[in-house]
Jmol script that loads the backbone (N, CA, C; Angstrom):
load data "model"
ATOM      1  N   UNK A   1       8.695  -9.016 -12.861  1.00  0.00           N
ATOM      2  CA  UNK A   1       9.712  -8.782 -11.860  1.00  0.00           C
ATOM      3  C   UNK A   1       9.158  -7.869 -10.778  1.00  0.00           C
ATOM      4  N   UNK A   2       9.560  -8.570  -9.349  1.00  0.00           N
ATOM      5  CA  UNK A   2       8.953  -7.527  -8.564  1.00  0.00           C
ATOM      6  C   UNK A   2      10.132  -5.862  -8.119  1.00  0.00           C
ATOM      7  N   UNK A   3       9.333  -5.040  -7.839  1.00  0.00           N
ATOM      8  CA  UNK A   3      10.503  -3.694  -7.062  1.00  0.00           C
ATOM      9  C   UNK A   3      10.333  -3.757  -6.071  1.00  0.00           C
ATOM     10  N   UNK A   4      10.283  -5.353  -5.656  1.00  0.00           N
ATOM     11  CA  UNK A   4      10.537  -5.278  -3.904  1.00  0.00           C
ATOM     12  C   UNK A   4      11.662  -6.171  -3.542  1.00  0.00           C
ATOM     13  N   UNK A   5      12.700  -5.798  -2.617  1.00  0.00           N
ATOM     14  CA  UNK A   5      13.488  -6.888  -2.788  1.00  0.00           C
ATOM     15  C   UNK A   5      13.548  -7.669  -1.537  1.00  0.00           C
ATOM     16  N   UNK A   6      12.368  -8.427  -1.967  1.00  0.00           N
ATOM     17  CA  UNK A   6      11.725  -9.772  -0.924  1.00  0.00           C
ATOM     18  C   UNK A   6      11.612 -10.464  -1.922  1.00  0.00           C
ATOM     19  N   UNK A   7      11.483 -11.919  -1.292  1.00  0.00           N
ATOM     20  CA  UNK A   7      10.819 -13.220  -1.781  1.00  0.00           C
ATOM     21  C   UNK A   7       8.886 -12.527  -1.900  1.00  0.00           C
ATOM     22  N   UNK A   8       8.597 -12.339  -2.319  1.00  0.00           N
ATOM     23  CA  UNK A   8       7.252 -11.402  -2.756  1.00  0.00           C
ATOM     24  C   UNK A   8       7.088 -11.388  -4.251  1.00  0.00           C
ATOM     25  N   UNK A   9       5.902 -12.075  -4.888  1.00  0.00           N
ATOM     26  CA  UNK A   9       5.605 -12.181  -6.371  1.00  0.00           C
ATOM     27  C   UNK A   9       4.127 -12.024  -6.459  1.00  0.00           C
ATOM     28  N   UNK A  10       3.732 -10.860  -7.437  1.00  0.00           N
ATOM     29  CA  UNK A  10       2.127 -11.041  -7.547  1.00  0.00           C
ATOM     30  C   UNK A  10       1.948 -11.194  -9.395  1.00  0.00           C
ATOM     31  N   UNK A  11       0.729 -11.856  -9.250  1.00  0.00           N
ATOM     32  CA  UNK A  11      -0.062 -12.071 -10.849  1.00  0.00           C
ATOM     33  C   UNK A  11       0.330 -11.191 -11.555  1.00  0.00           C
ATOM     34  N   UNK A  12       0.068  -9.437 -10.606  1.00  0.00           N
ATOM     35  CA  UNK A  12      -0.442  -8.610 -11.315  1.00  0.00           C
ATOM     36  C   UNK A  12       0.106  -7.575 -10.564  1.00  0.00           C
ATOM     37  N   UNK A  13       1.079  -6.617 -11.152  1.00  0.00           N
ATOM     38  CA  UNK A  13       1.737  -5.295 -10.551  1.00  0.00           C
ATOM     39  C   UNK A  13       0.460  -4.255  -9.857  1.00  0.00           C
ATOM     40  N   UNK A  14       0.782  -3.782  -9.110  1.00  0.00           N
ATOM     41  CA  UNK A  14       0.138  -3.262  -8.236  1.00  0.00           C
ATOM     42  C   UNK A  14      -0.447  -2.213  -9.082  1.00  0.00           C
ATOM     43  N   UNK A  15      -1.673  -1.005  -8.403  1.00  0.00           N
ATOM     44  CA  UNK A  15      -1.934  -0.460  -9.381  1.00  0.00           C
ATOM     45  C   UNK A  15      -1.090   0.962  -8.724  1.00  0.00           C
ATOM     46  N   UNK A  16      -1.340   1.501  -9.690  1.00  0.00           N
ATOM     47  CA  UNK A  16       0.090   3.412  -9.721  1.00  0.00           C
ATOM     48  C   UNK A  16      -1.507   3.888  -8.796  1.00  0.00           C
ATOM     49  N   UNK A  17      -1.151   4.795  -7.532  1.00  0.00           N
ATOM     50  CA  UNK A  17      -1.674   5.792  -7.219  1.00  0.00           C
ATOM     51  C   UNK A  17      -1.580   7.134  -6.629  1.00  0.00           C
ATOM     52  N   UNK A  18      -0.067   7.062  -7.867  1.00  0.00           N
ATOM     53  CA  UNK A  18       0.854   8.066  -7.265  1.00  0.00           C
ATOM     54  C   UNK A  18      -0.464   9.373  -8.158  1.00  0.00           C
ATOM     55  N   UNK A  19      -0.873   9.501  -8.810  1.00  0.00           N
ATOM     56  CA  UNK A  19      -1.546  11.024  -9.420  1.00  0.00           C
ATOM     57  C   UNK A  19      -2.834  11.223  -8.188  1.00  0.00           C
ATOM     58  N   UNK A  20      -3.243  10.382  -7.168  1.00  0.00           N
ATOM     59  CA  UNK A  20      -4.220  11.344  -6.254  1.00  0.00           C
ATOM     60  C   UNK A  20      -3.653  12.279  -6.029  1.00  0.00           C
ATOM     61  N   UNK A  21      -4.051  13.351  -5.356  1.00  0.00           N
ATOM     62  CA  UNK A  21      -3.925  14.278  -4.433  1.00  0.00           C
ATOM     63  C   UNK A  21      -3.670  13.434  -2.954  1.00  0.00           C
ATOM     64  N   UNK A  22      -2.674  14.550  -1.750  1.00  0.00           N
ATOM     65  CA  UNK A  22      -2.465  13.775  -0.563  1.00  0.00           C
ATOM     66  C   UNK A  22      -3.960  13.727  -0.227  1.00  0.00           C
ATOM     67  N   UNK A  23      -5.201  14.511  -0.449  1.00  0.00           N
ATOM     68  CA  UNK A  23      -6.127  14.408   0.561  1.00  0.00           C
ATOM     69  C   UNK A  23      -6.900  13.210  -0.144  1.00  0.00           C
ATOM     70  N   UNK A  24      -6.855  13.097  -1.658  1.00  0.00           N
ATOM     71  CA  UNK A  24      -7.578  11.774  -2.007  1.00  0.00           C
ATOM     72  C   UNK A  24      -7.057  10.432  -1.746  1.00  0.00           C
ATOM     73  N   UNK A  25      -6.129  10.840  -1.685  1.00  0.00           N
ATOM     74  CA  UNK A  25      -5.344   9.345  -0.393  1.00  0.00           C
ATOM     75  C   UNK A  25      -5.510   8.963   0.511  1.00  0.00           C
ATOM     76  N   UNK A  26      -5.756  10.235   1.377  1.00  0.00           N
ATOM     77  CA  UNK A  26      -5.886  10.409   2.807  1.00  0.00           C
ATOM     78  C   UNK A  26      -7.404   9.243   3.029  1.00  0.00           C
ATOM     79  N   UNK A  27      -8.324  10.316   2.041  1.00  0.00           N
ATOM     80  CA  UNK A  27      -9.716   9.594   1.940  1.00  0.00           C
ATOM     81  C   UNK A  27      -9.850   8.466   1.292  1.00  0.00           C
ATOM     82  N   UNK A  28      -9.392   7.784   0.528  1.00  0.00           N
ATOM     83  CA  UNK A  28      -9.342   6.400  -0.020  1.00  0.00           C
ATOM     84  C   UNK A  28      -8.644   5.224   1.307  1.00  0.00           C
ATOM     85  N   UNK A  29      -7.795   5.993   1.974  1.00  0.00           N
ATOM     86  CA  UNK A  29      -7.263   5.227   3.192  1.00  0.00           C
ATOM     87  C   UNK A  29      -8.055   5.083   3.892  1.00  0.00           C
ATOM     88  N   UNK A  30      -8.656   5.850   4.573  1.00  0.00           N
ATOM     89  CA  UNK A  30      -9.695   5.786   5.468  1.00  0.00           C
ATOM     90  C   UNK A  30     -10.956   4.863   5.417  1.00  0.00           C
ATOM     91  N   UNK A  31     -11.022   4.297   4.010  1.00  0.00           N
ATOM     92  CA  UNK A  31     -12.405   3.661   3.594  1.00  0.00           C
ATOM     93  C   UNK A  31     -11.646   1.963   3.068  1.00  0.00           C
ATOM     94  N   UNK A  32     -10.515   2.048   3.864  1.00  0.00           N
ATOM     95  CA  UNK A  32      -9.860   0.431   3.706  1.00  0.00           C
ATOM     96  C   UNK A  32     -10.063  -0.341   5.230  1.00  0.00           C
ATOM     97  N   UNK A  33      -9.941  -1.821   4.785  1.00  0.00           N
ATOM     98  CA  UNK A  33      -9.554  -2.162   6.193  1.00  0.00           C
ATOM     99  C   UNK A  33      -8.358  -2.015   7.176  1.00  0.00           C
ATOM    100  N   UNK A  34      -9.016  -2.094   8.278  1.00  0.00           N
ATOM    101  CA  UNK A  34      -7.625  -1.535   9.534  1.00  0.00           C
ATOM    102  C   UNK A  34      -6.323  -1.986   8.833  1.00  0.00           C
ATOM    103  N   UNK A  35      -6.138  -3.573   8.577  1.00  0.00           N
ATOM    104  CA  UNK A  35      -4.958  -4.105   8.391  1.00  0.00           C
ATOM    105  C   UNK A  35      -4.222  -3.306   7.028  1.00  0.00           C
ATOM    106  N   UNK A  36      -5.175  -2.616   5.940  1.00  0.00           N
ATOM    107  CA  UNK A  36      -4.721  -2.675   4.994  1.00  0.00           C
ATOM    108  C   UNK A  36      -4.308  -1.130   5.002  1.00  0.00           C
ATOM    109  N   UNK A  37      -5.113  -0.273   5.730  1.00  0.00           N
ATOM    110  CA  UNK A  37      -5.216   1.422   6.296  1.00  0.00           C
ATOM    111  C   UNK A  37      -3.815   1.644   6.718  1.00  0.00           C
ATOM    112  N   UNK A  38      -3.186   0.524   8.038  1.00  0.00           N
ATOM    113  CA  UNK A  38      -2.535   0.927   8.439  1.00  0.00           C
ATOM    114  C   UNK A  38      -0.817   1.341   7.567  1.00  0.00           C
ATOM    115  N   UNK A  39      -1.326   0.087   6.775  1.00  0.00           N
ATOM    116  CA  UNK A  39      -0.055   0.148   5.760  1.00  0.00           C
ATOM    117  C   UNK A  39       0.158   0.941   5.012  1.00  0.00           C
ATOM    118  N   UNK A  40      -0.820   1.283   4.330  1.00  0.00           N
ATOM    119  CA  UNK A  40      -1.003   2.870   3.387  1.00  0.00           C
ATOM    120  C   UNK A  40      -1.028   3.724   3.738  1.00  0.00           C
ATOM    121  N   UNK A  41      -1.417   3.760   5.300  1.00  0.00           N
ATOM    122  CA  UNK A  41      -0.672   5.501   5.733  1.00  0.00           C
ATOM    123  C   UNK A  41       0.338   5.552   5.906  1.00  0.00           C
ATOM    124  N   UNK A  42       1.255   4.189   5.998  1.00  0.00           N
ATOM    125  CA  UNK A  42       2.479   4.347   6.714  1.00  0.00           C
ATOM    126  C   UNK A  42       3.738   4.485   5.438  1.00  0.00           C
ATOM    127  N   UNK A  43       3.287   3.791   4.719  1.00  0.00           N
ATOM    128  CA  UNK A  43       4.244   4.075   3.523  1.00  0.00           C
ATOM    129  C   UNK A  43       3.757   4.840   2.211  1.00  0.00           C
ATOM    130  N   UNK A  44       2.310   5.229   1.758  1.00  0.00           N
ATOM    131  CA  UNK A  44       2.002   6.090   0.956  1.00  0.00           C
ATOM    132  C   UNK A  44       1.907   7.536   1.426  1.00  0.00           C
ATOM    133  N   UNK A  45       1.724   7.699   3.213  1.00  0.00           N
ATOM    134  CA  UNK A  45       1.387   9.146   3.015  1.00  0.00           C
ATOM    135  C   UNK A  45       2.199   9.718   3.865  1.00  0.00           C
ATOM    136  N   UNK A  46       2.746   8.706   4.708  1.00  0.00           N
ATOM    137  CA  UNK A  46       3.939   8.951   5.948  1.00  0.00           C
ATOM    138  C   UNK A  46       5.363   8.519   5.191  1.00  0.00           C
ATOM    139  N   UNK A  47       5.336   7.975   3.924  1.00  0.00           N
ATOM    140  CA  UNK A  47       6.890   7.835   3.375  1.00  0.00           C
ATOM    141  C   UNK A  47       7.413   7.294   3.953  1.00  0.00           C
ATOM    142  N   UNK A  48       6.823   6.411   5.254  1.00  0.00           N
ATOM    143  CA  UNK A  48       7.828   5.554   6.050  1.00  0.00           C
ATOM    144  C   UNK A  48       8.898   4.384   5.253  1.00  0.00           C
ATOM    145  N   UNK A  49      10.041   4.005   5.630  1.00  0.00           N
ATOM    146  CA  UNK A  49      10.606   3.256   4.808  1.00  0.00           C
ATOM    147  C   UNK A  49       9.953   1.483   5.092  1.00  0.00           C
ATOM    148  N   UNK A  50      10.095   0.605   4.143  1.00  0.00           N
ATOM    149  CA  UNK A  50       9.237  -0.651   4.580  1.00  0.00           C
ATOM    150  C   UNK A  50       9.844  -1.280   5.930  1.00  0.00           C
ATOM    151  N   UNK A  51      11.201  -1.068   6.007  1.00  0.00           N
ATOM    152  CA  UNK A  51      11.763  -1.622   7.538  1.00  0.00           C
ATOM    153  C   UNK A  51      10.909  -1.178   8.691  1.00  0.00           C
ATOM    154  N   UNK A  52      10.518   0.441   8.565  1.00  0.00           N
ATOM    155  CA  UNK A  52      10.790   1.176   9.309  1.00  0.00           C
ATOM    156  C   UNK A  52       8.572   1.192   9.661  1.00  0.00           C
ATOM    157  N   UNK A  53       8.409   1.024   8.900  1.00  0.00           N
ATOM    158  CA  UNK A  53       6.659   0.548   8.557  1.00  0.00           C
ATOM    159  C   UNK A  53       6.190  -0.766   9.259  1.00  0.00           C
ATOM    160  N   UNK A  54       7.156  -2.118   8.992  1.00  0.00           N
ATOM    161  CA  UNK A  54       7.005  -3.228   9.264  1.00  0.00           C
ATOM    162  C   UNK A  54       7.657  -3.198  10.856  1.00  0.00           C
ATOM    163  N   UNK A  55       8.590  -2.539  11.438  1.00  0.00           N
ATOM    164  CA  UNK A  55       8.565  -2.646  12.719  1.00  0.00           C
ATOM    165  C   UNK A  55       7.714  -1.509  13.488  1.00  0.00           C
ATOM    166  N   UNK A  56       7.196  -0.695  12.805  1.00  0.00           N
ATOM    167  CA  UNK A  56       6.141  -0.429  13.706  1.00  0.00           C
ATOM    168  C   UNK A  56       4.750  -1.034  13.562  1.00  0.00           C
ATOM    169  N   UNK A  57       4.311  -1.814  12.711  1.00  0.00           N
ATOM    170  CA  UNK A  57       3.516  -2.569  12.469  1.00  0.00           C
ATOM    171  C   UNK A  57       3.285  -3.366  13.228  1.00  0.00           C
ATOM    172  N   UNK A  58       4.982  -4.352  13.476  1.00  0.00           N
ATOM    173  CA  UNK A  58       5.179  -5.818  14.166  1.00  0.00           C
ATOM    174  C   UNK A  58       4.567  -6.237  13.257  1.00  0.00           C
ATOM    175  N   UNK A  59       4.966  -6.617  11.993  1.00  0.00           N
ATOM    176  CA  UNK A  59       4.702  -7.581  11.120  1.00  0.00           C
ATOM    177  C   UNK A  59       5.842  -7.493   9.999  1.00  0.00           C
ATOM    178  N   UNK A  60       6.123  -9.118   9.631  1.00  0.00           N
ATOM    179  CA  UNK A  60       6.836  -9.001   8.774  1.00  0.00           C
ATOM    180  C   UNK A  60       6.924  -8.485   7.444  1.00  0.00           C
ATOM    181  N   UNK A  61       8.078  -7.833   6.565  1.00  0.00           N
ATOM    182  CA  UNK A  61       8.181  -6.861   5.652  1.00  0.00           C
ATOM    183  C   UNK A  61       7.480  -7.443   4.403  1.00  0.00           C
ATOM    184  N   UNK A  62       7.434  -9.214   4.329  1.00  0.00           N
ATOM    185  CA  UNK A  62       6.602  -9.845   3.236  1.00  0.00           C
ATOM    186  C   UNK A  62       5.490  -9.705   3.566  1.00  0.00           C
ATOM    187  N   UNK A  63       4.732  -9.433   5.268  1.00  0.00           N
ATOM    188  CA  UNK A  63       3.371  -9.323   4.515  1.00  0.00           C
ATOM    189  C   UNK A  63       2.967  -7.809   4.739  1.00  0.00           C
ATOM    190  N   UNK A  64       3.697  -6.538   5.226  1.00  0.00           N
ATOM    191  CA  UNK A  64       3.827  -5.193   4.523  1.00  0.00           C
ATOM    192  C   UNK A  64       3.680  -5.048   3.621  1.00  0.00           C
ATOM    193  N   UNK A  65       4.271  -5.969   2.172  1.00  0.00           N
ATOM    194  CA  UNK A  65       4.658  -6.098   1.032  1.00  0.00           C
ATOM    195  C   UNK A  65       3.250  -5.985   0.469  1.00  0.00           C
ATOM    196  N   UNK A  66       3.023  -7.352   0.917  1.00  0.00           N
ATOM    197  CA  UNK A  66       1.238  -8.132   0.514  1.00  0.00           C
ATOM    198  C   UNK A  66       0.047  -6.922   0.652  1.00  0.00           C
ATOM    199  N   UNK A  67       0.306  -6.350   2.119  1.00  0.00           N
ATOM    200  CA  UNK A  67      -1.112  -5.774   2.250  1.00  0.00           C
ATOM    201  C   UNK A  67      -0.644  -4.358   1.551  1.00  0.00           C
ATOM    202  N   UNK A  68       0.388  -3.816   1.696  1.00  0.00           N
ATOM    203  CA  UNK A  68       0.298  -2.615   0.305  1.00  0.00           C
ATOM    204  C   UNK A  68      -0.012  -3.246  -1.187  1.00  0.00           C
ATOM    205  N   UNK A  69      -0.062  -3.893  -1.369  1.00  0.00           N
ATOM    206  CA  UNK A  69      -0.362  -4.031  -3.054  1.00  0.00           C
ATOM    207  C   UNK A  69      -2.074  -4.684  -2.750  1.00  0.00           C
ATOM    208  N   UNK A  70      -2.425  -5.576  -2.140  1.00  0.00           N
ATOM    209  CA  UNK A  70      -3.791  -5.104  -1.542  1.00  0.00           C
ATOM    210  C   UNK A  70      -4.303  -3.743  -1.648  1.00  0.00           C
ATOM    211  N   UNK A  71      -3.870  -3.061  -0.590  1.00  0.00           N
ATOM    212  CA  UNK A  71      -4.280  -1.873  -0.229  1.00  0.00           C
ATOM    213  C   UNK A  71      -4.403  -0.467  -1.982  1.00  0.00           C
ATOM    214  N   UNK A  72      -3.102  -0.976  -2.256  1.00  0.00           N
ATOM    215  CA  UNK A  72      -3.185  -0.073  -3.631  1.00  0.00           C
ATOM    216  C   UNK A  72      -4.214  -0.252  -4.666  1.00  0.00           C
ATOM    217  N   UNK A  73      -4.495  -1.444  -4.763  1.00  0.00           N
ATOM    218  CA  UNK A  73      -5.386  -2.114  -5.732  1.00  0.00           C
ATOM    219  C   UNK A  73      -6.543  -1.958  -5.269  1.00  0.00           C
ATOM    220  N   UNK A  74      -7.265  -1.900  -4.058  1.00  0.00           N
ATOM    221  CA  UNK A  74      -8.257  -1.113  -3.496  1.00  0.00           C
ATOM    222  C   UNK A  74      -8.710   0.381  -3.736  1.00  0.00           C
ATOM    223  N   UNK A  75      -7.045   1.214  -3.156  1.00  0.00           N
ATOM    224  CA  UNK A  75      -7.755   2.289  -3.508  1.00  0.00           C
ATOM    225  C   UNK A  75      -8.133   2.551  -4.926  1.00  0.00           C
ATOM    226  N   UNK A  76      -6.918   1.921  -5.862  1.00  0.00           N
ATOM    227  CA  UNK A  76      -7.360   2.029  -7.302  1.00  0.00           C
ATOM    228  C   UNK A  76      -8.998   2.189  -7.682  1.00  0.00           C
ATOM    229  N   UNK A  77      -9.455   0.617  -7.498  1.00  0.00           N
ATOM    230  CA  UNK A  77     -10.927   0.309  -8.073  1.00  0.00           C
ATOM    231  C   UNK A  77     -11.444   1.266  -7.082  1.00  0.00           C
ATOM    232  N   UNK A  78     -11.515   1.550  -6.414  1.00  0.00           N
ATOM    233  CA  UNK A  78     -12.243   2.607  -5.194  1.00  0.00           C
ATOM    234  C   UNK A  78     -12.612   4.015  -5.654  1.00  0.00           C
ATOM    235  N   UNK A  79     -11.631   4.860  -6.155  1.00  0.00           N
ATOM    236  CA  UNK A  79     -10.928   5.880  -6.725  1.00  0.00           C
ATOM    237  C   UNK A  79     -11.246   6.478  -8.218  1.00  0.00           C
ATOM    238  N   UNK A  80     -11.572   5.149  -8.898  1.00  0.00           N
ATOM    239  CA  UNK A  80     -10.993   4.769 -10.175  1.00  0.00           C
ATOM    240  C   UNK A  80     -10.488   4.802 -10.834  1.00  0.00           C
ATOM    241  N   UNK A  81      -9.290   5.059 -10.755  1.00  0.00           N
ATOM    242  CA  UNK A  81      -7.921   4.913 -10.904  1.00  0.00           C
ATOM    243  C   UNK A  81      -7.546   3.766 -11.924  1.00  0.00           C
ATOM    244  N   UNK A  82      -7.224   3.496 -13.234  1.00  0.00           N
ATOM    245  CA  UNK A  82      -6.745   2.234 -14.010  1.00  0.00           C
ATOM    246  C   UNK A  82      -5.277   1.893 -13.575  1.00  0.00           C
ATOM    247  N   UNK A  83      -5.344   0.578 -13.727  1.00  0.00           N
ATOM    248  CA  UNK A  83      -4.418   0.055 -13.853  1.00  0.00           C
ATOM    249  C   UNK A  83      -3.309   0.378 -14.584  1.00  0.00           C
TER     250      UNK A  83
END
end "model"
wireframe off; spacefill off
backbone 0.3
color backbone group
């Protein structure tokens, strides 16, 4: 089941990277791509809400959705962080 409430389904739940520190976030963000950076600052370190992320994005909230669980699963293996 997803905790997003979009039409949005993955294989595989995203990975937790709530135990970094803000600055090991900060730095795991920084070492993503633009598309995927922008999303993870905006809702992992700016708390933006996904409405509020996806219209400053200009992109829709399903693929906000997409490139944060991308983006998480990056910093995870990045980090090393388990699943």
């Amino acid at each position: 089941m997803s905790d997003y409430d979009l039409d949005v389904t993955f294989d595989e739940p995203a990975a937790d990277v709530s135990g970094l520190t803000s600055a090991e976030l900060a730095t795991a963000i920084q070492a993503l791509p633009e598309a995927l950076s922008q999303v993870a600052l905006a809702i992992l370190l700016k708390k933006h809400t996904f409405s509020q992320a996806s219209q400053d994005l200009g992109i829709r909230q399903a693929e906000l959705v997409s490139r944060l669980h991308r983006a998480q699963n990056l910093i995870a293996e990045n980090t090393g962080v388990t699943k």
